[in-house]
Structures are given as structure tokens and as C-alpha cells.
C-alpha positions in Angstrom: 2.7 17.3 -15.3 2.7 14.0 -14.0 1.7 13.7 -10.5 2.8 10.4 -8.8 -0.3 10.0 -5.9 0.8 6.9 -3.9 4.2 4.5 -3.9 2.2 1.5 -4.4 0.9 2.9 -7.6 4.4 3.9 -9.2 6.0 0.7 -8.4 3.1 -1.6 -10.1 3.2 0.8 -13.0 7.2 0.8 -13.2 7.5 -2.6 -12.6 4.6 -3.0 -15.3 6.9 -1.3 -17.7 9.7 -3.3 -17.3 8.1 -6.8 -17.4 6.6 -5.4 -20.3 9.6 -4.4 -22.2 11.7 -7.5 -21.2 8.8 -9.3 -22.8 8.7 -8.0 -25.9 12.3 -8.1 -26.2 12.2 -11.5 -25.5 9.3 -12.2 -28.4 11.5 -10.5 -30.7 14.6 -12.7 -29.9 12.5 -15.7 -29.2 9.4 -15.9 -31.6 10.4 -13.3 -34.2 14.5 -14.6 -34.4 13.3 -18.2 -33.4 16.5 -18.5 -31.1 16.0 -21.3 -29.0 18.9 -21.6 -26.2 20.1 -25.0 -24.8 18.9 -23.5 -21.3 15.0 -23.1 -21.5 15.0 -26.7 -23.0 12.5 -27.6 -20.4 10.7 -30.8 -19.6 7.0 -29.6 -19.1 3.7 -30.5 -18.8 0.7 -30.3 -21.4 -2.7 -30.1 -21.6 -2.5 -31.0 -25.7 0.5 -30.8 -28.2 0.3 -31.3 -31.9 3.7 -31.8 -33.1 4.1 -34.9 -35.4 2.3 -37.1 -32.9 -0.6 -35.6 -30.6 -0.1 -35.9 -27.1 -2.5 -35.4 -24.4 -2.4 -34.6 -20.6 1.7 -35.8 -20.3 5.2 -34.3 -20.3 6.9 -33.2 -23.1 10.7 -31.4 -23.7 10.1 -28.1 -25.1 11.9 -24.6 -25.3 9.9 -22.1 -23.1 11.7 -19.1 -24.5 8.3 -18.1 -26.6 6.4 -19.2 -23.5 8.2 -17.0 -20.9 8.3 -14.0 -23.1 4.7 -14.2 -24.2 4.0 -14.5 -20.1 6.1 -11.4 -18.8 4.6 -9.2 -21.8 0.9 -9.9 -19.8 1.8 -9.9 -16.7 3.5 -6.8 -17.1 -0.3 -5.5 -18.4 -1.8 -7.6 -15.5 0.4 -5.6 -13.3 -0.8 -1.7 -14.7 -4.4 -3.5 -14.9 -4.2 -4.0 -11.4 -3.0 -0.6 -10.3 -6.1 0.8 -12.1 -8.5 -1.7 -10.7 -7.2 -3.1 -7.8 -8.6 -6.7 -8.3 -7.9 -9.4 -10.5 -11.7 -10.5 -10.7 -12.5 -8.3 -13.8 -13.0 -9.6 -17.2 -9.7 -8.0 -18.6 -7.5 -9.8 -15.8 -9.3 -13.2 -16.2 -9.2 -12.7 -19.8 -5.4 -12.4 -19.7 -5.1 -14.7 -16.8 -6.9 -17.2 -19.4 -4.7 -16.6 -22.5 -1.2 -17.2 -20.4 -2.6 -20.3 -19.1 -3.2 -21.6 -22.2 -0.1 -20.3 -23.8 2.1 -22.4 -21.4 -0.3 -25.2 -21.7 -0.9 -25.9 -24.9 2.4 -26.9 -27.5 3.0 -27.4 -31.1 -0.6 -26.1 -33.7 -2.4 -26.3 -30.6 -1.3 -22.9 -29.2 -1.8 -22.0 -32.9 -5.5 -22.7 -33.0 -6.2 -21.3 -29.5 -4.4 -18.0 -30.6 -6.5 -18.0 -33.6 -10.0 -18.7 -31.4 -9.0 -16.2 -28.9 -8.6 -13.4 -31.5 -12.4 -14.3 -33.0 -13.1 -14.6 -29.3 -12.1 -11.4 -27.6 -14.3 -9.0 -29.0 -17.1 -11.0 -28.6 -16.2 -11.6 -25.3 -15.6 -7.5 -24.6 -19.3 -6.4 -26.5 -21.0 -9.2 -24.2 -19.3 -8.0 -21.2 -20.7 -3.8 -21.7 
């Protein structure tokens, strides 16, 4: 039987669920459906976007539907992360930490490409860390 220890604990975990699950359900409507709603038609900065022209360090008008559903998803597993061990400063939290900071940074093939690195990249990154 499950035995819930401390408050703390249950909340990050429950909470951890939820962010979790409104993520993923917002990657299926977002990336999967590609619905794209008039309201998350954003004005944001970026690091680098590839589009039809490449734009560097500047602001661009995007939909942040993908972006905000890819970013609750982790930080829902940042959340349980944390409950288990109780700092950010580990390499699975800065890893994560990493990949949503790129993710909202980064537009057009260019969050392409860096999904693509940080796949060849994480294990590597995991077997240098043991």
C-alpha cells in the first residue's frame, strides 16, 4: 500500500501529474493536431529561427501552443525530480532545465536540429555523468 510520508511530497508529486498530463494533452492538440489558436499568437523573442529567412537574436510572431505544452510536460518531471532529490543542481534537472530553454528559444528547423543533437547528446551526457 502506498504510504504518503510528508504533505510537501504528495503535493509536488500530484501537482507533477497534472502539469504532466495537461502537457501531453496539449502536444497532442498542438504538435500532433497542429492546432494553432489565434490566442498563443505571441510576439517573442529568439535566440535563432530558420523559417524562410534566418533571424538571429530579435523578435518574431509565433504560436507558443507547441512551446507551452512541451514546457508543462518537463516541468511537471522537474517537479517529481525535485521531490526525489530536493535540488535542482543535478544533472537530470539542468539537463531538462537546458532542453526547455532551448525549446522556447529556438523557432522554425532550429528547434528541429537541437531536438535532433539533444537526442545523440543525452546518453552521452548520462554515461559521462556515472
Amino acid at each position: 500500500m502506498l504510504r504518503i510520508t510528508n504533505s510537501k511530497d504528495f503535493i509536488l508529486t500530484a501537482t507533477g501529474i497534472v502539469f504532466i498530463l495537461v502537457g501531453m494533452t496539449g502536444i497532442y492538440f498542438f504538435v500532433i493536431r497542429s492546432i494553432k489558436p489565434d490566442l498563443l499568437q505571441l510576439n517573442v523573442f529568439t535566440i535563432y529561427s530558420e523559417y524562410f529567412d534566418t533571424k538571429i537574436c530579435t523578435i518574431i510572431k509565433n504560436n507558443q501552443g507547441d512551446e507551452l505544452a512541451v514546457s508543462i510536460y518537463l516541468l511537471g518531471w522537474l517537479l517529481i525530480l525535485f521531490k526525489q532529490k530536493k535540488t535542482f543542481l543535478n544533472i537530470q534537472s539542468i539537463t531538462l532545465i537546458t532542453f526547455i530553454v532551448g525549446y522556447l528559444f529556438l523557432h522554425g528547423l532550429a528547434v528541429i536540429y537541437f531536438i535532433v543533437a539533444f537526442l545523440f547528446l543525452l546518453p552521452i551526457i548520462f554515461i559521462i555523468n556515472r
